[in-house]
C-alpha positions in Angstrom: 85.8 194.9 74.7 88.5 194.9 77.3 92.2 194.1 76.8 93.7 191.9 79.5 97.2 192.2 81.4 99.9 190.5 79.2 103.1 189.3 80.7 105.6 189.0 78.1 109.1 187.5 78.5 112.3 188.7 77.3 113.8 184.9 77.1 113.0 183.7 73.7 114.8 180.2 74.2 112.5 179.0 77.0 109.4 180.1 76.1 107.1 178.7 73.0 105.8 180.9 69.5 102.4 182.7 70.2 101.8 181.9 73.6 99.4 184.8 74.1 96.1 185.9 72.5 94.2 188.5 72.4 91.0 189.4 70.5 89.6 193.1 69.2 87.2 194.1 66.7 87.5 196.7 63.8 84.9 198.6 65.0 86.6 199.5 68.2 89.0 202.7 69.2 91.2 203.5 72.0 91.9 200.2 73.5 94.8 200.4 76.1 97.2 197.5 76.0 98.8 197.0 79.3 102.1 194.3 79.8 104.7 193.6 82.2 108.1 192.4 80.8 109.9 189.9 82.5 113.9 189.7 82.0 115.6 186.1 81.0 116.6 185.7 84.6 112.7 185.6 85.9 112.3 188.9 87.4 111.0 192.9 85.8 112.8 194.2 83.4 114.6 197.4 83.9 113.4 199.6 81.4 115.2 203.1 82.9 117.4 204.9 80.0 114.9 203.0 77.9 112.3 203.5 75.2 109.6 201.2 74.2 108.2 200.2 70.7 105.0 198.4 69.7 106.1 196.1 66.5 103.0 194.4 64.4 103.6 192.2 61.4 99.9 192.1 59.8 98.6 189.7 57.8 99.0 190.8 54.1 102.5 191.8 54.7 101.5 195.1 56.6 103.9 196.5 59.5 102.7 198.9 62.0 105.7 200.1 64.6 104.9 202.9 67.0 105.8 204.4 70.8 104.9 202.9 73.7 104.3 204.3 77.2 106.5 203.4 80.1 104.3 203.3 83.1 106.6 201.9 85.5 110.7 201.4 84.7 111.7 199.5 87.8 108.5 197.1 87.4 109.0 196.8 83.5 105.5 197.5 83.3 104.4 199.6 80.3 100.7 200.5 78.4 100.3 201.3 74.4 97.0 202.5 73.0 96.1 201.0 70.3 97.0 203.2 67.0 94.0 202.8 64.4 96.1 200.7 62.2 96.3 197.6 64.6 92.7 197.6 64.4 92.8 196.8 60.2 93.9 193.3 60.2 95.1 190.3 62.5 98.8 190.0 63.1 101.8 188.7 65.3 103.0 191.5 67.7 106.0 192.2 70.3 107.3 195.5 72.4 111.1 196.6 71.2 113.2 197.7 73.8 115.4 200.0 72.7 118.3 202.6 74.2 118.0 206.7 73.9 120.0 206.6 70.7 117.4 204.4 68.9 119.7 201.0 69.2 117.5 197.7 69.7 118.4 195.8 72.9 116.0 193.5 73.4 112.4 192.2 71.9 109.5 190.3 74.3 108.2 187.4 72.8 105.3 187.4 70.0 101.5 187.6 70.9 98.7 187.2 68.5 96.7 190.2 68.4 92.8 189.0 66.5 90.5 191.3 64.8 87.0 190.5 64.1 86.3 192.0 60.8 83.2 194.0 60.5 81.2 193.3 57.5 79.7 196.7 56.6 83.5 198.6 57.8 85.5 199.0 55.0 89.1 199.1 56.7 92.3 200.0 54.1 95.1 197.3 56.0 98.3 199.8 55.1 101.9 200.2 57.1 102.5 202.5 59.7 105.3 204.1 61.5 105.0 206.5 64.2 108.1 207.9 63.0 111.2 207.2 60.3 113.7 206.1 62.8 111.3 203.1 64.3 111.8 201.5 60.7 115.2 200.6 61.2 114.2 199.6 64.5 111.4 197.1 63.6 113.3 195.5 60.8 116.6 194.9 63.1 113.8 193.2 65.4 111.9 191.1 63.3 115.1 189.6 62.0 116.2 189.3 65.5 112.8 187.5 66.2 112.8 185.2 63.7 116.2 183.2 65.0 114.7 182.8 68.3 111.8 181.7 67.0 113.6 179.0 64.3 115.4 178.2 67.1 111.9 177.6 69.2 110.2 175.8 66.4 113.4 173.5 66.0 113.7 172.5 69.4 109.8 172.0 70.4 108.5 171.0 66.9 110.3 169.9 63.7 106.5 169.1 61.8 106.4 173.3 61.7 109.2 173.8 60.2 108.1 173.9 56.7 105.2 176.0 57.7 107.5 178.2 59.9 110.1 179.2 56.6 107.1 179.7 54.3 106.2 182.7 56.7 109.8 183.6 57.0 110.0 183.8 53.9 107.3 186.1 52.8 107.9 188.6 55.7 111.6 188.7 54.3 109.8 189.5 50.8 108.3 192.5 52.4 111.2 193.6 54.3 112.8 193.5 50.7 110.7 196.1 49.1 110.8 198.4 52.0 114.5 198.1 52.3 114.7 199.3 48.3 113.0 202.5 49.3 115.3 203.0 52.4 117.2 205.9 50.6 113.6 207.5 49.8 112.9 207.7 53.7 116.4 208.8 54.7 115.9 211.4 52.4 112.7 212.3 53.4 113.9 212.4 57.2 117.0 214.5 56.0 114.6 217.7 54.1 112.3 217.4 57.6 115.2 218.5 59.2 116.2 220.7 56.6 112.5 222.6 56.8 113.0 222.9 60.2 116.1 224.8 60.3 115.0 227.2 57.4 111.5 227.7 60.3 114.4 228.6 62.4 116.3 230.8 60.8 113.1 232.9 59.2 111.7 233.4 63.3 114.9 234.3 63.9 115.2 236.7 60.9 112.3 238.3 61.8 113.4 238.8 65.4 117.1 239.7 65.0 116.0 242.5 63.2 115.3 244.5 66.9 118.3 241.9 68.7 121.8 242.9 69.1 125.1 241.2 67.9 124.6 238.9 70.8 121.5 237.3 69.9 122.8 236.6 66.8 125.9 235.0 67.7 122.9 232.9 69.9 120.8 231.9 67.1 123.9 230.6 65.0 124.8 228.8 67.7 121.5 226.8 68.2 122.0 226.1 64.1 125.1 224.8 64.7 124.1 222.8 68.1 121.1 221.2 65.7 123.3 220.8 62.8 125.7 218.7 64.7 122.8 216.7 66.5 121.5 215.7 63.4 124.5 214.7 61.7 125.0 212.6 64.8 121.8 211.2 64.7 122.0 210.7 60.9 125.7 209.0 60.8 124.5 206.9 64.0 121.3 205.6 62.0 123.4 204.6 59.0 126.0 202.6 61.3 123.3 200.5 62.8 121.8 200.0 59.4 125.2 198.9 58.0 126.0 196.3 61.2 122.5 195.0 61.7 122.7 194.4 57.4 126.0 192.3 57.5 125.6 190.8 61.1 121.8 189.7 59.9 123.0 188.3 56.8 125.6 186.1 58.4 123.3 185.0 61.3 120.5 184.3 58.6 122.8 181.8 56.2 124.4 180.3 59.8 120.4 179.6 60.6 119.5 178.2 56.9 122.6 176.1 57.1 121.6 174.4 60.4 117.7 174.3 59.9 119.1 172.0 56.2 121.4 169.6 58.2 118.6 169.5 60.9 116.3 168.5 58.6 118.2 166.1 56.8 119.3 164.3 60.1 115.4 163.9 60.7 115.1 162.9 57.4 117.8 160.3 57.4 116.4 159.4 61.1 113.2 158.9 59.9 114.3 156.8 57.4 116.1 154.3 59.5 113.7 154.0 62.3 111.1 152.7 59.4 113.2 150.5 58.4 113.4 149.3 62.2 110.3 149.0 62.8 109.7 147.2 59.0 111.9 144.4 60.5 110.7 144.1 63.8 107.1 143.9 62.2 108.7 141.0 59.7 110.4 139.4 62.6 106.8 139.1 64.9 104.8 137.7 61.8 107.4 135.2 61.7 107.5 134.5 65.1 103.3 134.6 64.9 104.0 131.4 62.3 106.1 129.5 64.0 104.7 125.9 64.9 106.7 124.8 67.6 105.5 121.2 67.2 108.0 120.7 64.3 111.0 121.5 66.3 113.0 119.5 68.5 112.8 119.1 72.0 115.6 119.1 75.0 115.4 115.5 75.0 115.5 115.1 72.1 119.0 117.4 71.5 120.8 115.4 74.3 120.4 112.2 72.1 122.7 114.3 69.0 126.2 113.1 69.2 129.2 115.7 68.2 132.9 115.8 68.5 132.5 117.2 71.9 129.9 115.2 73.4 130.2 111.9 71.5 128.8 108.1 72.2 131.6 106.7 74.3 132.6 103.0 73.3 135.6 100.5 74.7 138.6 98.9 73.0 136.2 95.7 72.1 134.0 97.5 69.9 134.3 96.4 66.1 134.1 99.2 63.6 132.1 97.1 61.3 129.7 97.4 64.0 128.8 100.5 64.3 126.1 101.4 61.4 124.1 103.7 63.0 124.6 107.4 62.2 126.5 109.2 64.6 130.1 110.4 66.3 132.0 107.7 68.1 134.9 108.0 70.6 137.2 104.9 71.8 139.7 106.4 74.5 142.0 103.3 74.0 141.2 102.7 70.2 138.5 100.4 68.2 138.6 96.6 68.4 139.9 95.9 64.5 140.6 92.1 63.7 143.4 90.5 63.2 144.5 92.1 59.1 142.0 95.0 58.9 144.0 97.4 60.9 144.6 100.6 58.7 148.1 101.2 57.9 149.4 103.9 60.3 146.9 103.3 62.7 148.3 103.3 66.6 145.5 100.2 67.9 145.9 102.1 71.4 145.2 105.5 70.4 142.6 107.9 71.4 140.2 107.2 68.1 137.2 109.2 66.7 134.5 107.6 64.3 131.7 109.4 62.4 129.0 107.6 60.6 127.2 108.8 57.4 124.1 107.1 56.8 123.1 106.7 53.0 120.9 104.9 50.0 121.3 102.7 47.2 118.5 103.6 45.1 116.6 100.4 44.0 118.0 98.6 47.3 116.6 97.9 50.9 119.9 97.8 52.3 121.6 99.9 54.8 124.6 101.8 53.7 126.8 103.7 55.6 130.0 105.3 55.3 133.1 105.7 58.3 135.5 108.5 58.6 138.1 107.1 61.3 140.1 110.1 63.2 143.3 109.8 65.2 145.7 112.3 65.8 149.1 112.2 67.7 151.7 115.1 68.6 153.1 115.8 65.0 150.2 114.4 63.0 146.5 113.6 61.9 145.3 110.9 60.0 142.0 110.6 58.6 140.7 107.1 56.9 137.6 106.5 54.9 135.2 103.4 53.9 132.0 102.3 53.0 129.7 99.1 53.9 126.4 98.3 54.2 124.8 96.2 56.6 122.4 93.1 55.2 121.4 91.2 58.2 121.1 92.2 62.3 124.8 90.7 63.0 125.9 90.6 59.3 128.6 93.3 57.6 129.5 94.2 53.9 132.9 96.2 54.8 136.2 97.3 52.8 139.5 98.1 54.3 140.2 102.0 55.2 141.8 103.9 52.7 143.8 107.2 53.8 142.5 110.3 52.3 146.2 111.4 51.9 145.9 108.5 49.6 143.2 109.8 47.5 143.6 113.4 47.6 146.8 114.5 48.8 149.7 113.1 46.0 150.1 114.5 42.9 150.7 111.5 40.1 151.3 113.4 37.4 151.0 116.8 35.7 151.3 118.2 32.2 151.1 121.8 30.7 148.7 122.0 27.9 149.2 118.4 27.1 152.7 118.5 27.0 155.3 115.7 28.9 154.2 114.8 31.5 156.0 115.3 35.1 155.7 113.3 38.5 156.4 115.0 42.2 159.5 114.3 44.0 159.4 112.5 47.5 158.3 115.9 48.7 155.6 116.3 47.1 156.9 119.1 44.8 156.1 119.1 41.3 158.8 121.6 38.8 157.6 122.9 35.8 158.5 125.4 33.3 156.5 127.2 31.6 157.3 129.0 28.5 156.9 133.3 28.1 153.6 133.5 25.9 153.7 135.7 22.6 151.2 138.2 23.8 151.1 140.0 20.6 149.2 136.4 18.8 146.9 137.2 21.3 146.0 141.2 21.5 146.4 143.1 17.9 145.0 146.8 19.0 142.8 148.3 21.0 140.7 151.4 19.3 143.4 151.2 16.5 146.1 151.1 18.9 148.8 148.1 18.8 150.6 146.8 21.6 154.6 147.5 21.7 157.0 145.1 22.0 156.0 144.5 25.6 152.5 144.1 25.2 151.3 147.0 26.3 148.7 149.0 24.9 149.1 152.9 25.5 145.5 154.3 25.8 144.9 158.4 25.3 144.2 160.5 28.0 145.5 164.2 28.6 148.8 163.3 30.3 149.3 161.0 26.8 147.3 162.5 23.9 146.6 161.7 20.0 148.5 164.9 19.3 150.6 167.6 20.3 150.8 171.1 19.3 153.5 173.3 20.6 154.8 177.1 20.6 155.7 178.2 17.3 152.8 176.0 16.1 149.5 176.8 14.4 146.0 174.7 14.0 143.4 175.9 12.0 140.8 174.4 14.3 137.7 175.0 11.3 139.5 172.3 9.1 140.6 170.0 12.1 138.3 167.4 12.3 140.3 164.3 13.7 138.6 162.5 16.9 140.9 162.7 20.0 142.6 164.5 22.9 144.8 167.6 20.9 147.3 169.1 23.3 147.9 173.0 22.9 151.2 175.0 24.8 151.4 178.3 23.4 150.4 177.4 20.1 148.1 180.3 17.4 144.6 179.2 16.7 143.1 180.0 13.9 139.6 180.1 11.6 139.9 180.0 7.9 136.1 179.4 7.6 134.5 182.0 10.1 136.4 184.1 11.0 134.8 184.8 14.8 134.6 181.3 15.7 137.3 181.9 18.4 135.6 185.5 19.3 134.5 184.3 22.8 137.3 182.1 23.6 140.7 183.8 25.9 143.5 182.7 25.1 147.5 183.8 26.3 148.3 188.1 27.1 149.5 188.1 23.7 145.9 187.7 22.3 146.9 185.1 19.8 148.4 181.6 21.6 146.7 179.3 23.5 146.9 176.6 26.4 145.2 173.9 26.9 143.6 171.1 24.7 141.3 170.7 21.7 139.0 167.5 22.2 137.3 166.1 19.0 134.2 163.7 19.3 132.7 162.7 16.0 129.8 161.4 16.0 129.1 160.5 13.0 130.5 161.7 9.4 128.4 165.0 9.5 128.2 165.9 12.9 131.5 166.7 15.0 131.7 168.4 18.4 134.7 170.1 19.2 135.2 171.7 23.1 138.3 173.6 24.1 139.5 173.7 27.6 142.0 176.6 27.6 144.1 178.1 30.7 143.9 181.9 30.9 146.4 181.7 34.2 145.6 185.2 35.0 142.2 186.2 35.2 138.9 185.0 37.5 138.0 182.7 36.1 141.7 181.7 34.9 140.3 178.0 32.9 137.3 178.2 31.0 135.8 175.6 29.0 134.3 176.8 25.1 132.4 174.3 22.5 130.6 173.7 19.1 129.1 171.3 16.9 130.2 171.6 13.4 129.5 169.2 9.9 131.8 167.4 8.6 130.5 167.4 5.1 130.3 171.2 4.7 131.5 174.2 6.1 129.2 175.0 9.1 131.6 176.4 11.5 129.5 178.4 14.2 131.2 180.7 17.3 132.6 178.7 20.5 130.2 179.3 23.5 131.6 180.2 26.5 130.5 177.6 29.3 129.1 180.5 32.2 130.7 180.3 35.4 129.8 180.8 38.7 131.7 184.4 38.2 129.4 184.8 35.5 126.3 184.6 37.2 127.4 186.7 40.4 127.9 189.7 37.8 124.5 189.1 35.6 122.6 188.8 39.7 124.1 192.1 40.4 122.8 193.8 37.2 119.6 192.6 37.5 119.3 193.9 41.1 120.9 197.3 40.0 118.0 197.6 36.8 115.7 197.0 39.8 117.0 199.4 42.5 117.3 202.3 40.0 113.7 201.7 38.6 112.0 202.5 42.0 110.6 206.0 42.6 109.1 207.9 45.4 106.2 210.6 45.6 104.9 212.3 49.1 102.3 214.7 49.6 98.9 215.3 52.0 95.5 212.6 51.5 94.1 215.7 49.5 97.3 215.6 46.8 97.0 211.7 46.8 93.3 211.3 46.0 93.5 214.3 43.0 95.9 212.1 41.0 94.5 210.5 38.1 96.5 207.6 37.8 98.9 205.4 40.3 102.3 204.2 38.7 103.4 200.4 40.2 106.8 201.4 40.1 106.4 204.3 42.4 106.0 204.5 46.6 103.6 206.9 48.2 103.7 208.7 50.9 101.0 210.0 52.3 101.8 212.9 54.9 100.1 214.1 57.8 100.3 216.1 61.1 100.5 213.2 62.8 101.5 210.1 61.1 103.0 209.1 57.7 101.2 206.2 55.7 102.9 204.2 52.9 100.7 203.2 50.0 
């Protein structure tokens, strides 16, 4: 089965997760993969002063990371045979571009490398690194990979995204466990070297024994030149590790943070557009309902009188006349009789009438009541009556009343039924009312009575039950009281156990405290008491400590301690120490591997060859 030309870009923010594929089956060998890399601004990618990686994330956590062959450096075009470890399970895969010192510059994007399993092949899926260096190289990668690619899946497809940080998240897991053995490696790299030089120095043993002075001065030299280049190369390994560590961490908690607002913003979208569309689906069923026959028409509209388009009438027109529901206008007045004019009404003023229609229950009459408006430069008046109407040409009226008449003057007032008082010729009505004995009213409030003012003062910690100062002691196994106790520099004590304040700080003098004591009884037998006490020196410098105790015998237990967040960071970083220091390491050849009789969990093994090293 052939492998077909891959062109693989460089620019991860314009181009989509696995947009390649190519197939292989375990059965196969010696495949050539063959790929020209394109730069971010469209054209080859310069690969001169360059060195090329193949990076495979398998599936089952595996990593294979070997060398590449540059083919062309001006065309960015480049071939890899396959190493038999690609062929051992399917995977996601990239090319690494890095410098001459080993530094990662670049990464192409992913392609999905397939393999047909075999039935009757049994293939071991294990890591593989062509050598110790390209470990470093393939982790700073990946982690460089997988923003681009959150980035990618954000932009093009938010339904992945909870697919996307499940896979994240078990590559990181792997990463992890490699990572704990980095020490192992750098070791193992550092006694390589080490062999090598003692090689050295034996060949030249052997041949300094016929050399002069000056080929020994030589060969020390060459120690020294090799010396120095691997200290270089060793010191230069451990400063990318350190910057790739804290640079990856930030980037990674700066990509977390966005991918959670992102999704809570889709979230929160989400829920607003159903709620949109929830309407607009309410709104068309009610439209859908909608009988149009029961509404009225234009015509029928014009015929509705209001203030602004009312039924025009002339001075002639008798109030008692007009019966019909309705808004009336009379530009110079209504027609009254002789003795029914309202008092205060101008008889050539611009006039508005409104007519209420209503029913006498038990009578066929028409009743009706009038609301007559007129209003001049510095005032309104507004009059009222009712009629009814008994026959076509035939009235039942009353004279107009004012409503300032009805509602607008006070008669008279009283204050709880006492003497009575009527306005002055403005209207105004004085009263005095006496001060009220608030304390008839309000005896206490959770035991507490009111001063002389009324006022009830409430505990809280600016104003508490009781006060404890320096030079003062509480004995806090016999003080039982519910309430706020405030503590400044005062000695705490336990007459019944002894430890009960064991866990609690207090002042630099050991003894004193700050803070408060607050007592919640429950009932009679079961009290809580919690201590809030201000250390002022120390992280953290206010803790908070509590216990239930009885109150009908002399159960006194320990305060606990609440943890804080201080707490926590210190028990994390023992746990990871326990698990760093329990790792170990073993290497050998397959031979030395396969003769021992039993494997240990909590080791790493690896298996050494000629050519290659394999990680069980």
């Amino acid at each position: 089965m052939s492998i077909p030309n891959l062109t693989l870009q460089t620019d991860k923010n314009n181009t989509s997760v696995d947009a390649d594929r190519i197939t292989i089956r375990q059965s196969e060998s010696g495949l050539v993969l063959t790929a020209d890399l394109i730069s971010a601004t469209g054209a080859a990618y310069n690969l001169s002063d360059c060195a090329v990686l193949f990076g495979e994330n398998k599936d089952g956590g595996k990593m294979v990371s070997d060398d590449a062959e540059i083919v062309d450096a001006a065309a960015g075009r480049i071939k890899y045979k396959l190493n038999t470890a690609v062929y051992q399970a399917s995977g996601e895969a990239w090319f690494e571009i890095t410098d001459t010192a080993n530094k990662l510059i670049d990464t192409t994007t992913n392609f999905h490398i397939e393999v047909v399993k075999q039935a009757d092949l049994p293939v071991d899926n294990e890591n593989y690194w062509s050598r110790a260096e390209a470990m470093l190289t393939h982790v700073q990668a990946f982690m460089q990979k997988v923003e681009n690619d959150l980035n990618a899946q954000i932009n093009n497809d938010n339904s992945k995204l909870t697919e996307f940080i499940d896979k994240f998240q078990k590559q990181v897991d792997n990463y992890s466990e490699i990572l704990t053995s980095y020490d192992a490696k750098y070791n193992q790299l550092a006694n390589d070297w080490k062999n090598e030089l003692a090689t050295i120095n034996a060949n030249a043993d052997a041949v300094n024994k016929q050399a002069t002075a000056d080929f020994k001065a030589a060969q020390n030299a060459a120690v020294k030149q090799a010396n120095d280049a691997f200290a270089q190369k060793i010191n230069s390994l451990q400063a990318d590790y350190s910057s790739w560590k804290t640079a990856t961490i930030a980037d990674f908690q700066k990509q977390i943070d966005q991918l959670s607002k992102k999704l809570a913003d889709d979230e929160k979208n989400q829920a607003n557009l159903q709620k949109a569309i929830d309407a607009a689906n309410t709104a068309i069923s009610k439209i859908n309902d909608v009988d149009f026959n029961l509404y009225a028409k234009k015509a029928d509209l014009d015929k509705i009188n209001t203030l602004s388009k009312p039924t025009n009438v002339d001075s002639s027109v008798n109030p008692d006349s007009l019966t019909e529901p309705g808004v009336y206008f009379a530009q110079n007045g209504f027609g009254f009789a002789k003795g029914n004019i309202p008092d205060g009404y101008r008889a050539d003023g611009k006039s508005y009438m409104a007519v209420l229609q209503g029913q006498n229950p038990g009578y066929d009459v028409n009743y009706f009541q009038q609301f007559l408006f007129q209003g001049t430069k510095f005032n309104f008046e507004c009059w009222y009556r009712a009629g009814y109407k008994y026959s076509a040409t035939t009235y039942y009226t009353v004279s107009f009343t004012n409503l300032k008449d009805i509602y607008g003057r006070v008669k008279q007032i009283s204050v709880n039924g006492g003497t009575t008082v009527g306005p002055d010729d403005k209207g105004i009505v004085n009263i005095s009312i006496p001060n009220p004995d608030l304390q008839k009213y309000v005896q206490a409030v959770n035991g507490k009575k009111p001063d002389k003012d009324g006022a009830i003062q409430l505990p809280n910690f600016e104003n508490p039950d009781f006060k404890y100062v320096k030079n003062d002691t509480l004995d806090v196994d016999k003080f039982t009281s519910p309430g706020i106790c405030y503590l400044m520099d005062v000695t705490l004590t336990s007459s019944i156990n002894a430890n009960a304040l064991a866990q609690v700080p207090g002042n630099l003098d050991g003894k004193t405290y700050t803070g408060y004591l607050v007592v919640f009884q429950h009932d009679s037998a079961n009290i809580t008491q919690t201590l809030m006490i201000y250390t002022g020196r120390d992280n953290p410098d206010f803790t908070i400590s509590t216990r239930c105790i009885y109150g009908t015998s002399n159960y006194r237990p320990n305060f606990q301690r609440l943890a804080t967040s201080l707490d926590l960071q210190n028990i994390q970083g023992q746990i990871t120490s326990i698990a760093q220091n329990s790792m170990k390491s073993w290497s050998g050849t397959l031979a030395q591997y396969q003769a021992l009789t039993s494997y240990d969990p909590m080791t790493m093994y690896f298996i050494i060859s000629d050519y290659e090293v394999v990680m069980k």
